[in-house]
C-alpha positions in Angstrom: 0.0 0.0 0.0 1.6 3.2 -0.8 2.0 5.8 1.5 3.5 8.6 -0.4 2.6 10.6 -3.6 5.0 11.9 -5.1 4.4 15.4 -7.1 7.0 16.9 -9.9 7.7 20.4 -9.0 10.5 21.0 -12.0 12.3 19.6 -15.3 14.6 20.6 -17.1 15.9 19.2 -21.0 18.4 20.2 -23.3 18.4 19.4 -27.3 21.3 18.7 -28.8 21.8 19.2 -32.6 24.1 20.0 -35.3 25.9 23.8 -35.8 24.8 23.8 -38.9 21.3 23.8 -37.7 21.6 26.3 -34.6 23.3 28.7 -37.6 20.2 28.7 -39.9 18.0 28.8 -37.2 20.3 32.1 -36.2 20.7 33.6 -39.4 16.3 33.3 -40.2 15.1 34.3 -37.3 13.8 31.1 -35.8 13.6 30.3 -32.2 16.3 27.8 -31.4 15.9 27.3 -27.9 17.9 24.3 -26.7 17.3 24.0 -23.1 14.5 24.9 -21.0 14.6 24.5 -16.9 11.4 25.5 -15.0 10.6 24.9 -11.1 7.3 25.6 -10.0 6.1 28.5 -8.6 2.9 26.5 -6.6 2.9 23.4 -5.3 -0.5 22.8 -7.2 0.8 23.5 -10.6 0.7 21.1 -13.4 4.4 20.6 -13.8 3.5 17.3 -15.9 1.6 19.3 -18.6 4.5 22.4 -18.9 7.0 20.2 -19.8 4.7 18.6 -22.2 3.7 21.9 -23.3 7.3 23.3 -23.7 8.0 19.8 -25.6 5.4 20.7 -28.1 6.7 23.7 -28.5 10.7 22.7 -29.5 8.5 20.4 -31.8 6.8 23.2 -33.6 10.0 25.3 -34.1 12.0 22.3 -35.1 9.0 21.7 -37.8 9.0 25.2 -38.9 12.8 25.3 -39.1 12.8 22.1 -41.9 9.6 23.3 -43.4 10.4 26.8 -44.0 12.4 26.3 -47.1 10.0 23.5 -48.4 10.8 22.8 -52.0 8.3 20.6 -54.3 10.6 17.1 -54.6 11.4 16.7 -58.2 11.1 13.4 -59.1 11.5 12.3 -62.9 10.3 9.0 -64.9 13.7 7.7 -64.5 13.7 7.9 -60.6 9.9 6.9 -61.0 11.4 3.4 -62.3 14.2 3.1 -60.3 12.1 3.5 -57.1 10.2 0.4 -58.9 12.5 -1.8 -60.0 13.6 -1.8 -56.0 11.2 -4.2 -54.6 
């Protein structure tokens, strides 16, 4: 029978990635935050949904950083049947 509970009060994360990445993020303007740390200000608040929160958020920037330069993939016949004949 358990007798404690235990409640998170703070996280903290770091992501790690390439130069070349932090540098385009740099040079357009993109948020590259690569680590976060929080601590609670209340012991009621929902620690548990920040960091999923602030998660979502490095997800959404990382997205926006790949996506921003989205080109249409050119893709001619002769790729068509290599891509094919690869089964």
């Amino acid at each position: 029978m358990p007798y404690q509970k235990h409640a998170p009060v703070s996280f903290s994360f770091h992501l790690q990635c390439s130069d070349e990445i932090l540098q385009y993020a740099r040079e357009n303007s993109i948020p590259h935050h690569c680590s976060q740390t929080y601590v609670a200000s209340r012991e009621d608040e929902d620690v548990a949904q920040k960091f999923v929160g602030s998660i979502e958020k490095v997800v959404e920037n990382i997205s926006n950083l790949f996506l921003k330069d989205e080109q249409p993939m050119v893709f001619t016949e002769k790729d068509e049947r290599k891509f094919n004949s690869a089964y």
